[in-house]
C-alpha positions in Angstrom: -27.6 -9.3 40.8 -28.0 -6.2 42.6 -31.0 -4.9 44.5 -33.5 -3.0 43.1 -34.7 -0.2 45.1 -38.5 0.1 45.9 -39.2 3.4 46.4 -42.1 5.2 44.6 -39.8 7.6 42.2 -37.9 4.6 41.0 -40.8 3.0 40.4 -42.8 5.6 38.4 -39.2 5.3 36.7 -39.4 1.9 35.5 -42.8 2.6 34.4 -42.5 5.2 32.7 -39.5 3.7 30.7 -41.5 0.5 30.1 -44.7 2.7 28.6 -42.2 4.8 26.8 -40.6 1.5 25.1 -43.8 -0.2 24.5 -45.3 3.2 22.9 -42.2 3.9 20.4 -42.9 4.5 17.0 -47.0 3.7 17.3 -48.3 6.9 15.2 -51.5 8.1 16.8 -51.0 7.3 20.5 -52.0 11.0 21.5 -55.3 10.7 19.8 -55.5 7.0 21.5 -55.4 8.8 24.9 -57.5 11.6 24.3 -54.9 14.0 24.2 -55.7 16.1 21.0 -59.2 15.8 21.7 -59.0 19.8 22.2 -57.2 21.6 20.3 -55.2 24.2 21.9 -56.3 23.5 25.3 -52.7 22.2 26.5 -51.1 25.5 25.2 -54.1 27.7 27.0 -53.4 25.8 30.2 -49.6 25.9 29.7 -49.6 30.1 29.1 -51.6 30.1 32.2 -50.0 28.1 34.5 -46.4 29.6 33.6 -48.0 33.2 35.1 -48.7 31.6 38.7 -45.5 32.8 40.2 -45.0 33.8 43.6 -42.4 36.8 44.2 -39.8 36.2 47.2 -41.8 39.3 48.9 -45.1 36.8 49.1 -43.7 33.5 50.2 -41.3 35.5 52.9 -44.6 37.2 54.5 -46.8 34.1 54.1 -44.0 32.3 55.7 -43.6 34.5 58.7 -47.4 34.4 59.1 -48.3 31.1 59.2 -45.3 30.6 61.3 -46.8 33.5 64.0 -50.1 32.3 64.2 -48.7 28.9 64.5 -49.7 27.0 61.6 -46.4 26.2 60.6 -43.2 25.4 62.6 -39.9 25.5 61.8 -39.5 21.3 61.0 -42.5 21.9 58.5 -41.9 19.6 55.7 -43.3 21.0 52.3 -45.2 18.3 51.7 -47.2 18.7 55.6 -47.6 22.6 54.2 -49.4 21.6 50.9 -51.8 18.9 52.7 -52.4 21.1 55.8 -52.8 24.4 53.9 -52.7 24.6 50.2 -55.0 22.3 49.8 -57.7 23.1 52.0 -57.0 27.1 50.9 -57.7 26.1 47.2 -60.4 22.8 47.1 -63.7 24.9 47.5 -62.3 27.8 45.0 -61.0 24.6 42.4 -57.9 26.8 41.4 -54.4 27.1 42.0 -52.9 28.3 45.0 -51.6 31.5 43.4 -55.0 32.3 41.9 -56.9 31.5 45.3 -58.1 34.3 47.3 -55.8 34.3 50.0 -52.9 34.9 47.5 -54.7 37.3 45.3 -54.9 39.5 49.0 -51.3 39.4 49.1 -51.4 40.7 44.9 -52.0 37.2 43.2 -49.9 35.3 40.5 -46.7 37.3 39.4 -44.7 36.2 35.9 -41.7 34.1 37.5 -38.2 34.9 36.8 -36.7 32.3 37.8 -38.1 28.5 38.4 -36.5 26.9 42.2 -37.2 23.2 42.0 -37.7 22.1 45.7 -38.3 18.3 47.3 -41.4 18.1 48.8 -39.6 16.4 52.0 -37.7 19.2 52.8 -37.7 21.1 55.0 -40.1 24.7 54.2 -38.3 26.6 55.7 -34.5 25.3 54.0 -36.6 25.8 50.5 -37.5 29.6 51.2 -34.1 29.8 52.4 -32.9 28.2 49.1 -34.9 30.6 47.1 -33.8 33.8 49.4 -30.0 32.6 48.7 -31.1 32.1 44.7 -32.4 35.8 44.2 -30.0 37.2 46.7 -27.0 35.9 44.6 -25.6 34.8 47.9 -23.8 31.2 47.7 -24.0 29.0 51.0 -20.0 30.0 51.7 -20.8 33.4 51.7 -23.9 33.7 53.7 -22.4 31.8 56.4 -19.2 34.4 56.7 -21.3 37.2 57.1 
């Protein structure tokens, strides 16, 4: 028998496979939770969160701030970014990073048109260099000829 791995995304795995087993077929189980207990509100909060873009233009300047004032360097994982600096930017305003007031100085939430997924153990700077080569069109090969 092989071993199981341990990690935390293989576990929420395995949980969320055993919940979604043990909830098949049992009619009601959003009402159960507390889900439906306002109606609408998930579409509401869906429509708004689906605005909070930010454009290429926004992350690139942030980026090259924090980085010249140094509160960011260039080993910054994603994850150090959102404890050391979303987070503390958006707690006493209780909104989204987009909608905080140091993104709506730099012109606030934009409609995305595109969604990057990103790990939050990479590196910052190789995700904004992910999403450069994704609007830019630019494939890896060719960006490193030129």
């Amino acid at each position: 028998m092989g071993q199981s791995c341990a990690c935390l995304s293989c576990r929420l795995c395995r949980v969320a496979g055993k919940t979604l087993q043990a909830t098949r077929g049992k009619p009601g189980l959003e009402d159960e939770l507390g889900w439906r207990d306002k109606p609408g509100l998930e579409d509401e909060v869906t429509v708004r969160l689906a605005g909070n873009g930010i454009s290429l233009r926004q992350l690139l300047d942030l980026y090259a701030e924090l980085r010249a004032c140094g509160k960011l360097s260039k080993g910054t994982k994603t994850w150090q970014f959102v404890r050391d600096f979303v987070i503390p930017e958006t707690t006493a305003e209780a909104c989204c990073f987009m909608e905080s007031s140091l993104m709506r100085r730099r012109g606030g939430p934009t409609q995305p048109q595109k969604l990057n997924s990103h790990w939050w153990g990479a590196d910052l700077c190789d995700t904004i260099l992910s999403a450069t080569q994704d609007a830019s069109g630019l494939v890896p090969s060719d960006s490193e000829e030129q």
